[in-house]
C-alpha beads as a LAMMPS data file, in Angstrom:
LAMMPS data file: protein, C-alpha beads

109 atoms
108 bonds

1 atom types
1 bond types

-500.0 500.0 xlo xhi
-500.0 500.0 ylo yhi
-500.0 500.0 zlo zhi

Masses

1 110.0

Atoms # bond

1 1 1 0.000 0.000 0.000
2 1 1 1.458 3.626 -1.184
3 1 1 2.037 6.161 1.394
4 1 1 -0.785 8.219 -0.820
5 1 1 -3.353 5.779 -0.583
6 1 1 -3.034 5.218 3.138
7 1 1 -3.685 8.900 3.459
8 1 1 -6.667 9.323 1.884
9 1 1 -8.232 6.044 3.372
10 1 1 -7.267 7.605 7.259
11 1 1 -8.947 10.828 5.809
12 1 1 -12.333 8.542 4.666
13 1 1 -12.057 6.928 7.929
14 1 1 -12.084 10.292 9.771
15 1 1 -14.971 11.790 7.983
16 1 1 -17.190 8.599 8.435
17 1 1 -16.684 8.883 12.501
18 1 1 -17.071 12.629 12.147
19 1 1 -19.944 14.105 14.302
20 1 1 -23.262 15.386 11.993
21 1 1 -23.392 19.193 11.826
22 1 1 -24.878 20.816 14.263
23 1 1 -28.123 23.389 13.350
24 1 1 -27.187 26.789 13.866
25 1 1 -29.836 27.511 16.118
26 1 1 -30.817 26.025 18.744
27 1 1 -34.623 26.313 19.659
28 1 1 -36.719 25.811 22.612
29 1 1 -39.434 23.524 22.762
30 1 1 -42.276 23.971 20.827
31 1 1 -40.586 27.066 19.003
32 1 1 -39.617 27.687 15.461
33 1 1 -37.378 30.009 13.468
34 1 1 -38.755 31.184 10.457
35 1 1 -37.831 33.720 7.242
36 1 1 -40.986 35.467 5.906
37 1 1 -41.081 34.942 2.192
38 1 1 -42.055 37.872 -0.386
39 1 1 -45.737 38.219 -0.917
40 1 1 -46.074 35.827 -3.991
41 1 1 -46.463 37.710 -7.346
42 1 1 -46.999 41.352 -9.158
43 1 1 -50.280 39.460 -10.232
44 1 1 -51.519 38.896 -6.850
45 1 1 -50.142 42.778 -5.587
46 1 1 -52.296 43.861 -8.811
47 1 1 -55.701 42.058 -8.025
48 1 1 -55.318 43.212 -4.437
49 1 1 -53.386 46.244 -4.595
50 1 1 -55.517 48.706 -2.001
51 1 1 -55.506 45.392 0.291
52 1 1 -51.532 44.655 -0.112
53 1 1 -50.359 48.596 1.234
54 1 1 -48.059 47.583 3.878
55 1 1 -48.846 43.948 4.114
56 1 1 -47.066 41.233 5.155
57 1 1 -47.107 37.420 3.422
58 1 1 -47.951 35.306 6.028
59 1 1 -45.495 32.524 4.100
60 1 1 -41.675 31.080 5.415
61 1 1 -39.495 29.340 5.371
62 1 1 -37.935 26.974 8.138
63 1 1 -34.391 28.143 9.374
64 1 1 -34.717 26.409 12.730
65 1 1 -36.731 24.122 14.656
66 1 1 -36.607 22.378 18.543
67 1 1 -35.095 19.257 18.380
68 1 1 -38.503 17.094 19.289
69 1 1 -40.210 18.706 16.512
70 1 1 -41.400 15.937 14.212
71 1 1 -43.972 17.314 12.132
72 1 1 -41.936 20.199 10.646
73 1 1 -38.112 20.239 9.109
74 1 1 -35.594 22.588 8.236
75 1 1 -36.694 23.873 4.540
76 1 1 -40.385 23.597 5.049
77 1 1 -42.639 26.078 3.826
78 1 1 -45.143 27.566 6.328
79 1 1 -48.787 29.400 6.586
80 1 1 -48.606 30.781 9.756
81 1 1 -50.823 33.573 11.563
82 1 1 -50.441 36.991 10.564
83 1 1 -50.179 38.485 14.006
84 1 1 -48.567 36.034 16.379
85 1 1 -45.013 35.972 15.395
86 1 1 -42.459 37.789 16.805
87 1 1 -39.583 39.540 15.084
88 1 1 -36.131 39.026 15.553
89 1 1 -32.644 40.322 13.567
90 1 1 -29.909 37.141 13.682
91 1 1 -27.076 38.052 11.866
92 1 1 -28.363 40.998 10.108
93 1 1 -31.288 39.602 8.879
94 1 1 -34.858 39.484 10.173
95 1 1 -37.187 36.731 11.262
96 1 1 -40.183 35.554 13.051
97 1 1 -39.967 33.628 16.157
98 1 1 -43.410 31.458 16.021
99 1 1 -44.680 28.627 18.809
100 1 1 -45.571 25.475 16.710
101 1 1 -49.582 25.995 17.486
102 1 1 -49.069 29.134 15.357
103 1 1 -47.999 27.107 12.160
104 1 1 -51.796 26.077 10.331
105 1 1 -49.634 24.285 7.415
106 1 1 -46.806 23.157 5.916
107 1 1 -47.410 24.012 1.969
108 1 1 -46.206 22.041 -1.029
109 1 1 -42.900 23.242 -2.500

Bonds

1 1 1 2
2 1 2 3
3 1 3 4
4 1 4 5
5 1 5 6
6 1 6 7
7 1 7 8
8 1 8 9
9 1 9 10
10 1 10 11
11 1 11 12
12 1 12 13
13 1 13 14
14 1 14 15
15 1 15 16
16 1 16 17
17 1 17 18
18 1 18 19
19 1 19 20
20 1 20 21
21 1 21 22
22 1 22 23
23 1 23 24
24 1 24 25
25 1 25 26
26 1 26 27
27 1 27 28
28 1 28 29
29 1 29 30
30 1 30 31
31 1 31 32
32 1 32 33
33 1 33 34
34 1 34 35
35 1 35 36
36 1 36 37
37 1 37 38
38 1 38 39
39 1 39 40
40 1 40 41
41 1 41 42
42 1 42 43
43 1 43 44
44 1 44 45
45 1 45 46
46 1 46 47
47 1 47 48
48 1 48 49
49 1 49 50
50 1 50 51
51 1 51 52
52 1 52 53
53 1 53 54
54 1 54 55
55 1 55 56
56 1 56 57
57 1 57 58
58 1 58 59
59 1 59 60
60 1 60 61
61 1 61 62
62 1 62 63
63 1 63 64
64 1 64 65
65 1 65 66
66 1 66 67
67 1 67 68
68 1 68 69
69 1 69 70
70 1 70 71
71 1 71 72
72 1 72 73
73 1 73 74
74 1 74 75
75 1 75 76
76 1 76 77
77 1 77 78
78 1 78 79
79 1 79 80
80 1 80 81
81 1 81 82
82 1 82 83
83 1 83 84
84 1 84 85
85 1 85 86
86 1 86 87
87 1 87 88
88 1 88 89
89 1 89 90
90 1 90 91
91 1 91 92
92 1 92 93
93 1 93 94
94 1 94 95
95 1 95 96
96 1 96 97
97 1 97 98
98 1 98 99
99 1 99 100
100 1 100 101
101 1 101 102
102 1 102 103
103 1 103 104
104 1 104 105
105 1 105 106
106 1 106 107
107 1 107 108
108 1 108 109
């Protein structure tokens, strides 16, 4: 066996005992992290326009979640209520801080 070889096998062994990433947040229970996605389309700001002045889409995504959550995942995409989040700046950019019961779906991607 070469000298190279035996290297990159120790490095394959290495990453295979290597611990899994940890998530970047770490939630409390029934809490979730979410980023509040653009209202959808010109086409819906158009139908609606008097309606949409200074509103909010009540759609995100899933940055974080507690680590008993089963039902939701990082990546999911969320209806939530309008008025029960709360906002919070990580790093420079904003988010809503939600309990689970204020989730109604998870929506298809």
């Amino acid at each position: 066996m070469s000298k190279k070889s035996s290297l990159a096998e120790l490095v394959e062994s290495a990453a295979a005992v290597a611990p899994a990433p940890t998530p970047q947040y770490e939630m409390a229970p029934e809490m979730v992290l979410v980023k509040r996605l653009d209202v959808d389309s010109a086409s819906e700001i158009e139908k609606n326009a008097h309606d949409m002045v200074g509103t909010l889409s009540n759609k995100g995504k899933v940055i974080a979640v507690a680590a008993e959550e089963t039902w939701l995942k990082l990546g999911d995409t969320v209806l939530f209520s309008e008025h029960a989040a709360n906002d919070v700046t990580l790093d420079r950019i904003e988010h809503l801080i939600l309990n689970r019961k204020q989730i109604y779906m998870r929506l298809p991607v």
